[in-house]
N, C-alpha and C positions, 0 to 999 in steps of 0.2 A: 398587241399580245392578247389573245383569248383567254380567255378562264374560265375552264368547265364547270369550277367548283371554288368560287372565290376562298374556300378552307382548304383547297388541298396546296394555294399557293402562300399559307401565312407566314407560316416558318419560312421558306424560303427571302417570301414579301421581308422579314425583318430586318430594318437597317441595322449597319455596322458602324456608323458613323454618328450617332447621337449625342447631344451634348450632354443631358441624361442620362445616364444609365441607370440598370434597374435596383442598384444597390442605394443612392441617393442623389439626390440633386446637384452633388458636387463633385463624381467621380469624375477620373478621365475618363475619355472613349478610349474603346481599343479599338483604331482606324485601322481595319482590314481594306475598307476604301471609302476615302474621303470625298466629301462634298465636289470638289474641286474637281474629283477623275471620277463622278458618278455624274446622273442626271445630264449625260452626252447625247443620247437616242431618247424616243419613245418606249421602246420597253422598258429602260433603264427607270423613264418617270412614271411609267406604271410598277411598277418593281417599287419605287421610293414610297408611293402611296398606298400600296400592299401591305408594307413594314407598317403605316401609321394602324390599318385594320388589325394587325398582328397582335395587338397588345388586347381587344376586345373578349378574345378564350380567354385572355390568363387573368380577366378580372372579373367578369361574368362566371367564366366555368370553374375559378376556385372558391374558396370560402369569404373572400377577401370583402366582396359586395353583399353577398347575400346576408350573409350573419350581422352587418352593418343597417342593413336596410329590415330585414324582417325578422330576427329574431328579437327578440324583448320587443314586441309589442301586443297587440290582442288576439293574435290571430294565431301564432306557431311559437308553441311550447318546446322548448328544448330540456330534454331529460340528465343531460348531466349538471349535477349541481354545481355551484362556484365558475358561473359563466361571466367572465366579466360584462359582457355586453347584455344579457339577458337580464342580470343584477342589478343592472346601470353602477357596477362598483369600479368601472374602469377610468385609468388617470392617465395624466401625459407620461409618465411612467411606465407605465403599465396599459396602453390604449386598446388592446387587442388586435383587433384585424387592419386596422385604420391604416397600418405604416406601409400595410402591401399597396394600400390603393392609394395613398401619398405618391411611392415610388415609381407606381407603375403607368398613373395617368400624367405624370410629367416627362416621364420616359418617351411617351406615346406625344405630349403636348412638344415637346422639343422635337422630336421624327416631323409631325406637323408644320412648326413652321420652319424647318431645313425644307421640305418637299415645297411650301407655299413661294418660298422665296428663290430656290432654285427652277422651278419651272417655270416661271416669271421671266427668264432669262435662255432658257433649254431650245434648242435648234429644231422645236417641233409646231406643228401643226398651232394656227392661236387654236381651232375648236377644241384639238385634245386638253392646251394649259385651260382652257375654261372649265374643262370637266374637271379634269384633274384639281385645278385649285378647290370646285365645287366641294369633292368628294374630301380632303383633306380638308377645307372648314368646316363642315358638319361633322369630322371626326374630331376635331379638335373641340368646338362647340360641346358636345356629348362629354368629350374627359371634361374640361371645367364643371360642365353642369353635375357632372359625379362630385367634384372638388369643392364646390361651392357648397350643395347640398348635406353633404357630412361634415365640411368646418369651419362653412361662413366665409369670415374674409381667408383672402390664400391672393399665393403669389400670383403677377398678372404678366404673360409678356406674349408678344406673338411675332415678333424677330427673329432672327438666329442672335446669339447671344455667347458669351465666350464662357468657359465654364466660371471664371473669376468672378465674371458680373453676375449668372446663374447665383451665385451663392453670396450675394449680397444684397439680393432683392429684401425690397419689403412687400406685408401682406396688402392688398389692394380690396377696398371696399368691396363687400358682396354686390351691392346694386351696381359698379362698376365693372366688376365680373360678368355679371350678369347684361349688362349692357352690351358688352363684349360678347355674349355668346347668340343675342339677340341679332347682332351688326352679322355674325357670320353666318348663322341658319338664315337671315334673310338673301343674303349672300347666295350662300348654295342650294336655295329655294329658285331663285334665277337661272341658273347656270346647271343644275343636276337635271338629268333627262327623269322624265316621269316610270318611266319604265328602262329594263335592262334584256337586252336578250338573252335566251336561255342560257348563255356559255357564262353570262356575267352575274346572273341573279344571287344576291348576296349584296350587291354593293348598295350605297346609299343611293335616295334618291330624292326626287322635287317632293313626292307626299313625306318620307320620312323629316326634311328639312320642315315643313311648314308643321307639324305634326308637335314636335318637338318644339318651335319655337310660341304653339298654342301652348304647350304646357309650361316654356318659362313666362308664359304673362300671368299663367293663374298665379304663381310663387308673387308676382308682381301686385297681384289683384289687379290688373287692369284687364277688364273681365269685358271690354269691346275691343278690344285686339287679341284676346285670345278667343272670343268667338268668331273674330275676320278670321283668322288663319285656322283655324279649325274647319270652318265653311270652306273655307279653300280644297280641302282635303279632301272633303265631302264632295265637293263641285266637279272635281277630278274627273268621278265616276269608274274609276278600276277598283278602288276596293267593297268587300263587301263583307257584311258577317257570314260567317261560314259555321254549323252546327257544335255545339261546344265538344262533344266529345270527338270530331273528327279534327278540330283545331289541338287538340292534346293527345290523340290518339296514341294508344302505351308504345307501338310496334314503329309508328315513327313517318309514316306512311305520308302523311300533307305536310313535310316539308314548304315552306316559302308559299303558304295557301293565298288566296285571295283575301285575307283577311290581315295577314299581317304586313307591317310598315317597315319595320326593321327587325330584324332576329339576328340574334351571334349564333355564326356559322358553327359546326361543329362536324367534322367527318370520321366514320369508322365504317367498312367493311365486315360486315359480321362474315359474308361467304370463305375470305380472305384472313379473317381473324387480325385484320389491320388496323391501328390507331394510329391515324395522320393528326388528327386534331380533337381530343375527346375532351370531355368532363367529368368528373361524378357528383355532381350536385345530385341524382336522382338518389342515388346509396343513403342518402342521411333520410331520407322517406319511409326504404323497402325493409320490410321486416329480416330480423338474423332467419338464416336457414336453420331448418331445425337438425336432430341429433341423426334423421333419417338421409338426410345431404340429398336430399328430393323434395323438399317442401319449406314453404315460408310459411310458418304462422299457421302451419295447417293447408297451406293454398301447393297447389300445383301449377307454377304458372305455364308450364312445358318447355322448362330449358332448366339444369341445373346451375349453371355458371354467371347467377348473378350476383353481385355484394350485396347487401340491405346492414347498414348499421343503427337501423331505427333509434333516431336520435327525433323527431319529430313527431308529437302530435298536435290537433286542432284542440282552441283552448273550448272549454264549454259555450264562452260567450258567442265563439263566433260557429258556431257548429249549431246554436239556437236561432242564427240568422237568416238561416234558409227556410223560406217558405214553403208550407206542402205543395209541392207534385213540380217545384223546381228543377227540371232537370242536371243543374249544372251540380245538384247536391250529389249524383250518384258520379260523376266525374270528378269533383275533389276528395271526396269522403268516401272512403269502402269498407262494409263489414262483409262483403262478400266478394270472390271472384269468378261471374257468370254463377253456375249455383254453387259453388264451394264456400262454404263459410268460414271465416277465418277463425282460429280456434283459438287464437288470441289476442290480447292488446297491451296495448302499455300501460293503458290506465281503463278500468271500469266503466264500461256505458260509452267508452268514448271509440270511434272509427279510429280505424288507420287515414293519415291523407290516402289518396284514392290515383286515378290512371293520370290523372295530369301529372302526375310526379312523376311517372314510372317509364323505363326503357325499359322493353322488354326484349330489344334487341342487342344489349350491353352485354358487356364479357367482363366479369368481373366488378371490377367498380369502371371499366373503359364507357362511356357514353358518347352516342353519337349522335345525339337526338340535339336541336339546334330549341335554346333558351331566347324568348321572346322578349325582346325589349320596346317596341311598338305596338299596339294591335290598332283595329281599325273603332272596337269598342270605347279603346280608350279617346279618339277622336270626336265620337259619338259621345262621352260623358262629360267630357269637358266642354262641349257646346250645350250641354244641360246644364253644367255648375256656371257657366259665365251667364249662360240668358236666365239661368233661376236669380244670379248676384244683381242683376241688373229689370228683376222683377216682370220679366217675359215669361213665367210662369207655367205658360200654356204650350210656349216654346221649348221648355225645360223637359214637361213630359214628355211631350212627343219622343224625344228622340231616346228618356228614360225606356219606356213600353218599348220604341224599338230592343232595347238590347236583353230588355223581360221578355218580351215575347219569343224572340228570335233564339237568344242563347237560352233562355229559360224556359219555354215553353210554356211561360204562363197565360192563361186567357185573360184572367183579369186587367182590364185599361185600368190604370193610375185617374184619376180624375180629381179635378175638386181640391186637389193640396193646395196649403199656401207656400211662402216662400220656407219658412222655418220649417217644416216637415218636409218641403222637396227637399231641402239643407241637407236632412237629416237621409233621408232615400237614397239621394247623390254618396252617400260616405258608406253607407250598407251595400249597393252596388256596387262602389269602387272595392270595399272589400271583399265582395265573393267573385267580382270578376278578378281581377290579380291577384289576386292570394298567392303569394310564392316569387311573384314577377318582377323583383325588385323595386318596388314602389309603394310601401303602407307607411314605413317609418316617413320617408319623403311627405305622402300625405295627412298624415298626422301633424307632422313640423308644422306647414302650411295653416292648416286650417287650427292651431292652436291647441289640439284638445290633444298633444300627446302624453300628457299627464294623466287627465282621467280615462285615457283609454288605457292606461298600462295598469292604472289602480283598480278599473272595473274586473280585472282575470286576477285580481288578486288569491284567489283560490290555487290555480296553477300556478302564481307565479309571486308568492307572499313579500320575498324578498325587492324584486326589481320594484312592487306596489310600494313597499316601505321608502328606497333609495331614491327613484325618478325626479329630479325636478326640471324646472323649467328651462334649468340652460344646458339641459339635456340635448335639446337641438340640435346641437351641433356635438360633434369629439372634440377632445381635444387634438391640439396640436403634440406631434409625439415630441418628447422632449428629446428623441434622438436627433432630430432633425433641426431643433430649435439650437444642438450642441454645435451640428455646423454652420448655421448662419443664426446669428443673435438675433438678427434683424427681424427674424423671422415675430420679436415679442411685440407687445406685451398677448399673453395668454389669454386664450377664449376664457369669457367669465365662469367662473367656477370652478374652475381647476388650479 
C-alpha cells in the first residue's frame, strides 16, 4: 500500500479495535473490527500501523503537549492569567492538559502492541513484519518517552492485554520505562530503512530511531552512548542543516527538508480549502485581526482569513539571548513584516514570536503546516552536551559553531571555553534553537535548573516564580485516572 502523504491516511490509519480508548485506560473498545478479523493482508498491517501514527496530530497539534512542555517556563509568556500550568498552581485535581496526553499516548501505546504482536503472526512478507514492527516500536518508544517525561513512573506494558488487566496495572519505575524505550528505538534503529520514498515520507526511520534514543541517554546522563548514537546519525550523511528561515518558512514551502528527523505530518489544501489533518498551534502566536478585518497588528500579511489569538509572548530573558547579527533572531522574533511595522504588541519593548510560528497558508485557525519533533541540530547539540559532560571540550565546540554559524550566521568561532561555560552555551543554544518545539520544560527537568529558570522571568511571570518547586518535574497523576485504577498510587511527591 503506497502513501502519498502519510497524513492524508491517519484518520483512516486509526484502529477500531484498541484496548484503550481515548476516554481512559479502562474503557471498552467499540470493535468495529477486531484483532482476530483484522491484520489478515499486508495493507491490513500497514493500515494497523497507520492507526499507531494517527494519534501523533492529536497530541502535537492540540494544546495537550505544548502548554505541558513550554509554557511556564523562561522562554513563552502566556497572557491569560490564572494558567494553572504557567502558575505551577496545578494538582491531581485540577492537572490541566496532562489528562489528554495520559489518554491519548496509551490509546496510541495499546494500537502499538495489538499491531507488534499481531504482525508477528500475519501471512505476510518476514521483510514487510520487520518494517512494520520497526516502525510501530519507535512509535511506541516516542509515547512512553512523552509519558515518562511529564510524570516519571507510569504504567509499563508492551503485550496485548485485556482491558481488566489494563486497569490494574501498577506504575513502573522511570529508569524501567526508560529501559524499555531504549530496548525499542534500538530495536527499530535495525530494522527501519534510512530513508523512505517520496509516497511514504512521513514515516519513521533508522536516523529518527538512533536520534531519539541519543536523547534518552542524556535524561540518563550516560553521555558515551548518547554521543555513539548521535554519531550514528551524523555518520548517515543524509541529513543536513538547512538555512533557519527556510526550515520555518511562514508559507510552509520545505516540508520534510533535509534537515529534519521526524516531523508530525499535518495536511491542508489551501487551493481546495480542505482540512484532512490540521492544527492550530500557530493561532495562539499570530496577532487578533484588527477592527479593519485586513490587518494584524498593523501588518498585512496578504490573506485575510487567518485566526491569531495572541496569547504568546517571548519572556525578556530569553529575547536578551540573542546575540547581535544572529540571524535566527529575525525568524523567532518580529517587530516587523518585510517593511511593515507592527503597530502593536502585547507587552512594551517586547516582539511578537516571529515566522517560525506562523502559517500563512492557514484558513482560519485550520493549519497545515507540519510541527517538528526531530531536527538534525538537535543531533548536532547533543553530541556537544555529551562530549562537553565528558570533557572533550574541543569536540563540544565544533559541532556548537557548526549550528552558530550555519543557522545563525555568526562569524564568531567559540574558542577557549571550559566545560562550565560550554554547560552553559549548550542550554542558550538549546533554547533559541527550539523554542516552541516541544522540548525546554523536558530540558530544564534534565539538567536540574528548572526552578531557577522559571524564577529568573519572574517579571513576566511573578506568580509561577513564587509557586515552582522542585518536584515540579513532573505532573501529577490526575486523580481521575488514579479513581479507576488505585494501583495507579502512591502519588508523585508533592501533590
Amino acid at each position: 500500500m503506497k502513501l502519498e502523504n502519510i497524513a492524508k491516511y491517519l484518520i483512516a490509519g486509526t484502529l477500531l479495535f484498541s484496548v484503550a480508548c481515548t476516554k481512559d485506560l479502562e474503557e471498552k473498545p467499540l470493535s468495529i473490527i477486531s484483532p482476530d478479523q483484522f491484520y489478515q493482508t499486508e495493507a491490513q498491517c500497514i493500515q494497523g500501523v497507520n492507526g499507531v501514527y494517527s494519534t501523533l496530530p492529536d497530541i502535537f497539534g492540540q494544546e495537550d503537549l505544548w502548554k505541558s512542555i513550554e509554557q511556564g517556563t523562561d522562554l513563552i509568556m502566556y497572557v491569560p492569567t490564572n494558567d494553572f500550568t504557567q502558575e505551577y498552581t496545578f494538582t491531581a485535581a485540577s492537572p490541566g492538559n496532562v489528562t489528554g496526553l495520559w489518554t491519548k499516548c496509551y490509546k496510541a501505546i495499546s494500537n502499538a502492541n495489538v499491531a507488534t504482536s499481531r504482525i508477528a503472526v500475519a501471512p505476510i512478507s518476514d521483510a514487510m513484519k520487520t518494517r512494520l514492527t520497526g516502525e510501530a516500536k519507535y512509535l511506541r518508544a516516542l509515547y512512553y518517552y512523552i509519558l515518562v517525561n511529564t510524570f516519571g513512573n507510569v504504567p509499563l506494558w508492551t503485550n496485548e492485554m485485556t482491558v481488566d488487566e489494563v486497569s490494574q496495572l501498577r506504575r513502573t519505575d522511570a529508569k524501567e520505562v526508560r529501559a524499555q524505550i531504549k530496548a525499542d528505538l534500538l530495536d527499530a534503529s535495525n530494522n527501519l530503512p534510512a530513508t523512505w520514498g517520496k509516497s511514504d515520507v512521513g514515516r519513521a526511520t533508522k536516523g529518527a530511531a538512533l536520534a531519539l534514543l541519543a536523547k534518552v541517554y542524556l535524561f540518563d546522563k550516560d553521555w558515551g552512548n548518547a554521543q555513539k548514537y548521535a554519531q550514528q546519525v551524523v555518520d548517515m550523511g543524509i541529513y543536513d542543516l538547512v538555512s533557519f528561515a527556510d526550515v520555518f518558512d511562514p508559507n510552509n514551502k520545505f516540508k520534510n527538508n533535509k534537515e529534519s528527523i521526524f516531523e508530525i505530518q499535518f495536511l491542508r489544501d489551501p487551493a481546495a480549502n480542505t482540512n484532512t489533518k490540521i492544527n492550530y498551534y500557530y493561532t495562539w502566536f499570530m496577532p487578533l485581526k484588527d477592527a479593519n478585518n485586513k490587518t494584524y497588528a498593523g501588518v498585512d500579511f496578504g490573506t485575510t482569513v487567518l485566526r491569531g489569538y495572541e496569547n504568546y509572548y517571548p519572556s525578556a530573558v530569553f529575547v536578551n539571548m540573542f546575540e547581535e547579527g544572529d540571524k535566527r533572531k529575525d525568524v523567532t522574533l518580529a517587530t516587523t513584516f518585510g517593511a511593515q511595522p507592527f503597530t502593536r504588541f502585547l507587552k512594551p519593548n517586547r516582539p511578537w514570536f516571529g515566522a517560525k510560528f506562523w502559517d500563512l497558508q492557514a484558513n482560519d485557525r485550520n493549519s497545515g503546516k507540519d510541527l517538528y519533533f526531530q531536527r538534525y541540530s538537535d543531533v548536532l547539540l547533543i553530541l556537544a552536551e555529551a562530549m562537553n559532560e565528558q570533557s572533550n571540550t574541543g569536540g563540544a565546540l565544533q559541532w556548537i559553531n557548526k549550528v552558530r554559524l550555519d543557522h545563525g550566521g555568526l562569524t564568531e568561532q567559540l574558542a577557549g571555553l571550559g566545560q562550565t561555560a560550554i554547560r552553559q552555551q549548550i542550554m542558550k543554544e538549546r533554547a533559541i534553537e527550539f523554542v516552541g518545539e516541544f522540548q525546554r520544560k523536558w530540558d530544564l527537568d534534565r539538567w536540574g535548573t528548572l526552578v531557577d529558570a522559571v524564577r529568573s522571568v519572574a517579571e513576566d511571570n511573578p506568580k509561577g516564580a513564587q509557586n515552582v518547586k522542585p518536584t515540579h518535574v513532573v505532573f501529577p497523576i490526575p486523580d481521575a485516572e488514579i479513581l479507576k485504577n488505585p494501583n495507579l498510587l502512591p502519588q508523585n511527591e508533592g501533590y
